[in-house]
VOGU-3710 file (C-alpha; in Angstrom, 3 decimals, decimal comma):
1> xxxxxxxxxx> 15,564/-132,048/98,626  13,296/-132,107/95,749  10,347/-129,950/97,750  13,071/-127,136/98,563  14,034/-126,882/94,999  10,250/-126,475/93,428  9,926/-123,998/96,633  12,670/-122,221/95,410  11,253/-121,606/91,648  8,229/-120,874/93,016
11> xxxxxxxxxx> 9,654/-117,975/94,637  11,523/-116,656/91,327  8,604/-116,933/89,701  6,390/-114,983/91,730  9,093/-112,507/92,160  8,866/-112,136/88,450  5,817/-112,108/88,184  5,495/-108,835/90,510  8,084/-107,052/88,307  6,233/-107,021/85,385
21> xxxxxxxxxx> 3,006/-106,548/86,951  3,994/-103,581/88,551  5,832/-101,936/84,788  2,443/-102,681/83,066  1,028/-99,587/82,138  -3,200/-98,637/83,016  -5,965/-98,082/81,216  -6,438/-94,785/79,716  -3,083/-93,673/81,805  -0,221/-92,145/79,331
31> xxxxxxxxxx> 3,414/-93,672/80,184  5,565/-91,295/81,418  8,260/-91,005/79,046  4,590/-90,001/76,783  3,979/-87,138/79,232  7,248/-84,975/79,465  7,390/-85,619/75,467  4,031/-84,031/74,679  4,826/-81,190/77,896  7,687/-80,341/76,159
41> xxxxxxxxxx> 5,814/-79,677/72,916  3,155/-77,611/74,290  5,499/-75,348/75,834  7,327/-74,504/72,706  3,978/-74,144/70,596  3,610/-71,427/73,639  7,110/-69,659/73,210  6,359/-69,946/69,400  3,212/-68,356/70,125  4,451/-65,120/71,836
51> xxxxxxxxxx> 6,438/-64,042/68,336  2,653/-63,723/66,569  -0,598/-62,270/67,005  -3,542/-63,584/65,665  -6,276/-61,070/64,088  -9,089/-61,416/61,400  -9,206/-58,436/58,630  -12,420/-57,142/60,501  -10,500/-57,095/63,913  -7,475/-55,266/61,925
61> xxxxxxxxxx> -9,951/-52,636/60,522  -11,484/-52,314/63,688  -8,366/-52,118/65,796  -7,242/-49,055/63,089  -4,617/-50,460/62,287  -3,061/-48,747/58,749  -0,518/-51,672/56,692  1,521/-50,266/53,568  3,809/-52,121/52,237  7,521/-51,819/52,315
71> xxxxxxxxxx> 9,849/-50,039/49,456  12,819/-48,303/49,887  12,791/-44,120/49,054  14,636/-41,175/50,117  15,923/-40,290/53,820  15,389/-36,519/53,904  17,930/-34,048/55,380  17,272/-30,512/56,151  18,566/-27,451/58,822  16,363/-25,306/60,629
81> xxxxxxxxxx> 16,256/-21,074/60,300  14,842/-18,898/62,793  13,101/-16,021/61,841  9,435/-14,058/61,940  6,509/-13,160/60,180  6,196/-9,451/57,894  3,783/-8,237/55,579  4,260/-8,753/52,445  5,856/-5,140/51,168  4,093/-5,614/47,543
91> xxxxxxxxxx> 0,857/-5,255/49,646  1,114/-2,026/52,093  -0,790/0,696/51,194  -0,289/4,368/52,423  -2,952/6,539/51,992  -0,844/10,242/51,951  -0,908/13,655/51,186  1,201/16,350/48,949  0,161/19,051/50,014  -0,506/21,580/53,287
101> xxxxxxxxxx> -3,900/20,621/53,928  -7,331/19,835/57,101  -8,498/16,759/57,342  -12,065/17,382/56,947  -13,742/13,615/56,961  -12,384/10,398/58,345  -14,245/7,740/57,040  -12,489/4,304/57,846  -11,504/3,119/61,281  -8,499/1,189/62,836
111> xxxxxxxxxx> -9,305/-2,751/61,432  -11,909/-1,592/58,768  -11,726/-3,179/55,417  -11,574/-1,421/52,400  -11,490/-2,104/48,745  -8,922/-0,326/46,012  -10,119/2,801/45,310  -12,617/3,451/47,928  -12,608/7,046/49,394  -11,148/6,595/52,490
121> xxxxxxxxxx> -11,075/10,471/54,107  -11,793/14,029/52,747  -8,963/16,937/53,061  -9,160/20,723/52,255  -6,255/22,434/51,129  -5,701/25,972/49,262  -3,038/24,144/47,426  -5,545/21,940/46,083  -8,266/24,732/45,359  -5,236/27,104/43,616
131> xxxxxxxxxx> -4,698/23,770/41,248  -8,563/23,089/40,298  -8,949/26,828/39,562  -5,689/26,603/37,259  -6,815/23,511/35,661  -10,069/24,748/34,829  -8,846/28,669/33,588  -6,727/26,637/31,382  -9,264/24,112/30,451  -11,486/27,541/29,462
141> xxxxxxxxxx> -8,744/29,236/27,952  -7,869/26,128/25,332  -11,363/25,859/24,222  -11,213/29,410/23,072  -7,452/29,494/21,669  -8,472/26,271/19,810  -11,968/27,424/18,373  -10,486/30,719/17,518  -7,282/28,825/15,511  -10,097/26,326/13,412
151> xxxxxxxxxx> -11,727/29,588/12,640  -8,584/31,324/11,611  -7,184/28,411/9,788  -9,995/27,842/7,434  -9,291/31,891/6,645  -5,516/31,252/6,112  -6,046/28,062/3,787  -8,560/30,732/1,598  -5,772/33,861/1,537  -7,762/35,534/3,588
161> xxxxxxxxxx> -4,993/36,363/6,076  -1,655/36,246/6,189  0,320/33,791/7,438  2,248/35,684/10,410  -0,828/36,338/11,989  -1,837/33,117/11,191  1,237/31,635/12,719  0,840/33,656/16,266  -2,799/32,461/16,478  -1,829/28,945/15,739
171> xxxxxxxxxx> 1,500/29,690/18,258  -1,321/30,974/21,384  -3,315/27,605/20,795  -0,385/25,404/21,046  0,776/27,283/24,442  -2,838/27,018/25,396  -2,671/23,204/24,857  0,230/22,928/26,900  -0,682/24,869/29,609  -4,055/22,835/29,767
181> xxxxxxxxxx> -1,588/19,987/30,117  0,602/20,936/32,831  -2,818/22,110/34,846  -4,062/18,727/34,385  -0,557/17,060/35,808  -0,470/18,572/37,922  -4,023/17,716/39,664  -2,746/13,919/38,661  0,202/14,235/40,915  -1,719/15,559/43,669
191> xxxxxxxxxx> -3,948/12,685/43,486  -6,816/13,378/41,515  -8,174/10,907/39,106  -9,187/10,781/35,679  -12,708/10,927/36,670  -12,707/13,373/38,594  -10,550/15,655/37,103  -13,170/15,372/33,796  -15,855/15,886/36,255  -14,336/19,199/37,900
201> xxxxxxxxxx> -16,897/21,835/35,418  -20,065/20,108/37,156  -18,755/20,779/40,771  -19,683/23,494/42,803  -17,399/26,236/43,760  -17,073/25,429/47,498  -15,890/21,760/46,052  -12,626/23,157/44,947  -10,734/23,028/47,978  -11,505/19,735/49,276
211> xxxxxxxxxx> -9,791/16,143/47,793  -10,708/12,674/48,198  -8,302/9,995/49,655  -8,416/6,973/47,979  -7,468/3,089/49,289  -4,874/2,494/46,951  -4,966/-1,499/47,813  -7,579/-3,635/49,387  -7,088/-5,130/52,944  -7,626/-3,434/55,744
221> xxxxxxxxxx> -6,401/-0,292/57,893  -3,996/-1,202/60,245  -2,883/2,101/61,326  -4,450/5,600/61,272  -2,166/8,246/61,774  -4,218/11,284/62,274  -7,297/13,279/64,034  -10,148/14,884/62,560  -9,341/18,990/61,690  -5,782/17,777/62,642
231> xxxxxxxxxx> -3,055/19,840/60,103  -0,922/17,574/57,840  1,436/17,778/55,050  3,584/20,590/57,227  6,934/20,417/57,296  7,521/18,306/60,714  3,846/17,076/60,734  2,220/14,079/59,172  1,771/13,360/56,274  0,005/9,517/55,789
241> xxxxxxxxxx> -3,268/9,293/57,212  -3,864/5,687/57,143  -1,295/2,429/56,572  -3,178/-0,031/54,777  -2,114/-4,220/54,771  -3,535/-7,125/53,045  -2,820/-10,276/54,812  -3,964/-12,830/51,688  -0,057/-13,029/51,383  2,455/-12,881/53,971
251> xxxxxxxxxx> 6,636/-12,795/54,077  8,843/-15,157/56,073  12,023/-13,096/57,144  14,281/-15,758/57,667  18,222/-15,678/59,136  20,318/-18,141/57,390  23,963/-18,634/58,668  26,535/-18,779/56,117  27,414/-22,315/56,434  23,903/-22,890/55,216
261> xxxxxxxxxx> 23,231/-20,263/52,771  24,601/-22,487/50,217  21,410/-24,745/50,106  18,929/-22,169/50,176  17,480/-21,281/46,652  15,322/-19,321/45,181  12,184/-20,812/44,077  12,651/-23,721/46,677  10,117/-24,743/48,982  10,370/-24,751/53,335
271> xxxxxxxxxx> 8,243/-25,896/55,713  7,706/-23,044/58,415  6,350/-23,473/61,701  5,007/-21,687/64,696  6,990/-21,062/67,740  4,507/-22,141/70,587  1,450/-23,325/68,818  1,411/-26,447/66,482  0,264/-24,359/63,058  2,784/-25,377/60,286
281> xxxxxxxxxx> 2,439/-24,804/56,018  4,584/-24,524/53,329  6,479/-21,391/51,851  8,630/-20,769/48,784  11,584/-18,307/49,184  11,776/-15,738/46,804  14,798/-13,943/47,713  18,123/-14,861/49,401  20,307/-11,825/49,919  24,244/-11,940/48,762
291> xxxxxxxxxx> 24,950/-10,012/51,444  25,446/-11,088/55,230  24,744/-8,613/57,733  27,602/-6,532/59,208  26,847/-7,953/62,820  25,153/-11,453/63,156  27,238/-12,463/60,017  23,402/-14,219/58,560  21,976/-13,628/55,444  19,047/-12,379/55,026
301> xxxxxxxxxx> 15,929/-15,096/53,195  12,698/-14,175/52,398  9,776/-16,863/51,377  5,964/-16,150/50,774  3,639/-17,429/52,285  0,091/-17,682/51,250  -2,273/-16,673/54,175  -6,432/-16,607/53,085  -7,833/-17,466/56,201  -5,134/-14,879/57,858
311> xxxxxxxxxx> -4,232/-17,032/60,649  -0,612/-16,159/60,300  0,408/-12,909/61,506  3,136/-10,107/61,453  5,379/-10,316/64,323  4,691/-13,939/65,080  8,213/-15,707/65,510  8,677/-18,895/63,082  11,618/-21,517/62,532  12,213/-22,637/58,559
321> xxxxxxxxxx> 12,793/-26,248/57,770  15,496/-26,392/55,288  15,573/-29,257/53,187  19,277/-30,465/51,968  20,005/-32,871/49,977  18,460/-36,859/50,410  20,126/-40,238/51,023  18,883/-42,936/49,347  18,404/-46,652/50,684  16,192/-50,036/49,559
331> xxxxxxxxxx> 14,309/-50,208/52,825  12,685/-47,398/54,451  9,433/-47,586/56,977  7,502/-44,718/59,005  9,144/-44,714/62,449  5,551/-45,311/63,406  6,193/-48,511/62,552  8,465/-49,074/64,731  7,704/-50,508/67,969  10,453/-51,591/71,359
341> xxxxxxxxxx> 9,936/-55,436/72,264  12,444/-56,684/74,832  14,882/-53,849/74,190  14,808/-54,523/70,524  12,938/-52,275/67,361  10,505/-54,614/66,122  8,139/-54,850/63,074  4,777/-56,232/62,891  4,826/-57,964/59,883  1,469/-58,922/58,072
351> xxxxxxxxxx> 1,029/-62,601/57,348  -1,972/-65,013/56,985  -2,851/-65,452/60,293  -2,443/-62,167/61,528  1,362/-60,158/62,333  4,687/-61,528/63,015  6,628/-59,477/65,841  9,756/-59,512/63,608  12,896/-58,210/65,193  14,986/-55,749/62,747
361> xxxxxxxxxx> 18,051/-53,913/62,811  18,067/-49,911/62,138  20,079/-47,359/60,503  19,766/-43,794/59,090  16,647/-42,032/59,504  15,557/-38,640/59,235  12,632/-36,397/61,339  9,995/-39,224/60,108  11,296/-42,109/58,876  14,238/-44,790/59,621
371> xxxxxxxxxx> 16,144/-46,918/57,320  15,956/-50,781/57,929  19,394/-52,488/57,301  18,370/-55,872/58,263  15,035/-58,207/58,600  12,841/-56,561/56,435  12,638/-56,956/52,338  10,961/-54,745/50,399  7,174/-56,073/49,181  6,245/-57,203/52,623
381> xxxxxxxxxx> 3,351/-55,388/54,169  3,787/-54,098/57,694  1,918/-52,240/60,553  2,199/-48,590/60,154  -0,507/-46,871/62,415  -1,673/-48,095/65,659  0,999/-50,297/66,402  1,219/-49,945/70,190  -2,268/-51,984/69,869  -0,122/-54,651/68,320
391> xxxxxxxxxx> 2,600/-54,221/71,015  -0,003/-54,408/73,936  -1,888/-57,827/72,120  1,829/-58,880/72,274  2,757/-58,155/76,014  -0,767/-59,259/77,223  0,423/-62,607/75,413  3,606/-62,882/77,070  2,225/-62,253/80,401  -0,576/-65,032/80,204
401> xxxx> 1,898/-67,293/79,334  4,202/-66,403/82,094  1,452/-67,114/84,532  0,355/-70,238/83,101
//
């Protein structure tokens, strides 16, 4: 009896001894409970590590990526305009004539440049010859009529003379004068200048009938009119021999409808831009009609446009950018900024290690930038160029991680 009962606890004992042998853990082998803990930590150091992106200042710089930091501003508003390009009416020359005349020179082409004043063609006219000759008779006959009156006046202060004749001598000077006058206006209205109508004693005979044409603006010919020897200043025939334009300045003929009209003022600036071509500047209107036209019920805006390099040109068709009036808010950002992650706008937000892909929620915005209701606070510095770089170091992330 006694040898089955110390059988028996040997048994038990070996049994237990088994049990614990087998729940000791191994050298250098991690219990299990130990293993899914620290799994469970790397994978959310992973899912933590998908919402930043780690970059150096150099690799910023390098990447071009611009930061500014966030403030809030002014959401603008604004309605476009259609409308095309004229010259700019305070700068069209016409170079014309007055009289019935030949056109003896032509001495600018179509798309020459020309300066103010320079002689641009050379007529002959009777007209012009019968004027010279009566502007120089009467020229001739004042220098007499007033040497004879000096002579006759130092006679009449002396007694020598009485004063009826005296009167009728100084009465033929006076018409002389006047005469002398209307001969010279006459020469001014036909075109002659100052110059030249001094100059007319030194010119030989033949010289009479012929008249220069002046530029009377610099720019350059964009129309000529007329043939050499042609006949102008007929009635029924031509009578400008050259249009003249200077491009340095250039009007924006603009067709405002009258719900807008309202906004548009005089002085006010618009941003005007090419119908199929990407050239764009900035004009200021300087006149906005009271009227509306009769049939497209639009009023009629003009703005000026400055044009040096004369890329812009007449007949080129243009849309105005209106600005209205602005809406305010505390948080505004560049919609470059703005980058989709997951179906949601996100903001790469700068921080110490590199940028936080921080979720935000949008509002207003305008042609440039968006208002930022939510996740954002003014101060912070953000990603504002090159932020599909940021986007792609973000997805590229992602996707390891998925794969691991």
């Amino acid at each position: 009896m006694r040898r089955i009962l110390l059988f028996v606890a040997g048994i038990i004992v070996g049994g237990l001894g088994i049990t614990v042998w087998s729940h000791w853990p191994l050298s250098g082998t991690p219990a299990p409970q130990e293993t899914a803990t620290t799994g469970t930590a790397k994978a959310e150091s992973e899912d933590h590590g998908t919402e930043h992106i780690a970059l150096s200042e150099e690799q910023i710089r390098d990447a071009g990526i611009r930061l500014a930091p966030v403030a809030g501003g002014t959401l603008k508003r604004h309605f476009l305009a259609p409308g095309s390009l004229i010259p700019d009416a305070d700068h069209v020359g016409r170079v014309s004539v007055r009289v019935l005349a030949t056109v003896a020179e032509l001495r600018k082409r179509l798309g020459d440049s020309v300066e103010k004043g320079e002689i641009v063609a050379v007529i002959e006219s009777r007209d012009v010859a019968d004027a010279k000759s009566e502007y120089l008779a009467a020229r001739l006959t004042n220098d007499l009529q007033q040497t004879l009156y000096n002579r006759q006046k130092s006679l009449a202060e002396s007694r020598a003379m009485s004063e009826n004749e005296f009167l009728r001598i100084q009465l033929t000077a006076n018409d002389a004068r006047i005469k002398l006058d209307g001969a010279r206006q006459k020469l001014f209205a036909l075109g002659l200048s100052e110059k030249e109508i001094v100059d007319l004693p030194n010119q030989p005979p033949e010289s009479l009938r012929e008249q220069y044409l002046r530029a009377p603006i610099s720019g350059r010919v964009s129309e000529r009119r007329v043939d050499l020897g042609g006949l102008i200043g007929r009635e029924g025939q031509e009578s400008e021999l050259f249009v003249i334009v200077n491009l340095d300045d250039i009007w924006v003929d603009l067709a405002v409808s009258p719900e807008d009209i309202a906004a548009v003022r005089e002085g006010g600036l618009v941003t005007i831009r090419a119908i199929g071509s990407d050239d764009e500047a900035v004009a200021r209107v300087i006149f906005v009609s009271p009227l509306l036209d009769r049939e497209t019920r639009n009023a009629r805006v003009i703005a000026t446009l400055a044009n040096r390099d004369h890329r812009w040109r007449p007949g080129t068709f243009v849309t105005a950018e209106v600005p209205l009036g602005g809406e305010s808010s505390k948080v505004i950002v560049s919609k470059k900024a703005l980058q989709t992650v997951k179906g949601n706008a996100t903001i790469f937000v700068r921080n110490a290690e590199g940028f936080e892909a921080r979720q935000v929620r949008t509002g207003r915005e305008d042609d440039d930038d968006v208002e930022i209701v939510s996740g954002l606070s003014p101060g912070e510095t953000i990603a504002v160029g090159n932020t599909f770089t940021l986007k792609a170091e973000l997805e590229k992330a992602e996707a390891e991680h998925g794969h691991d």
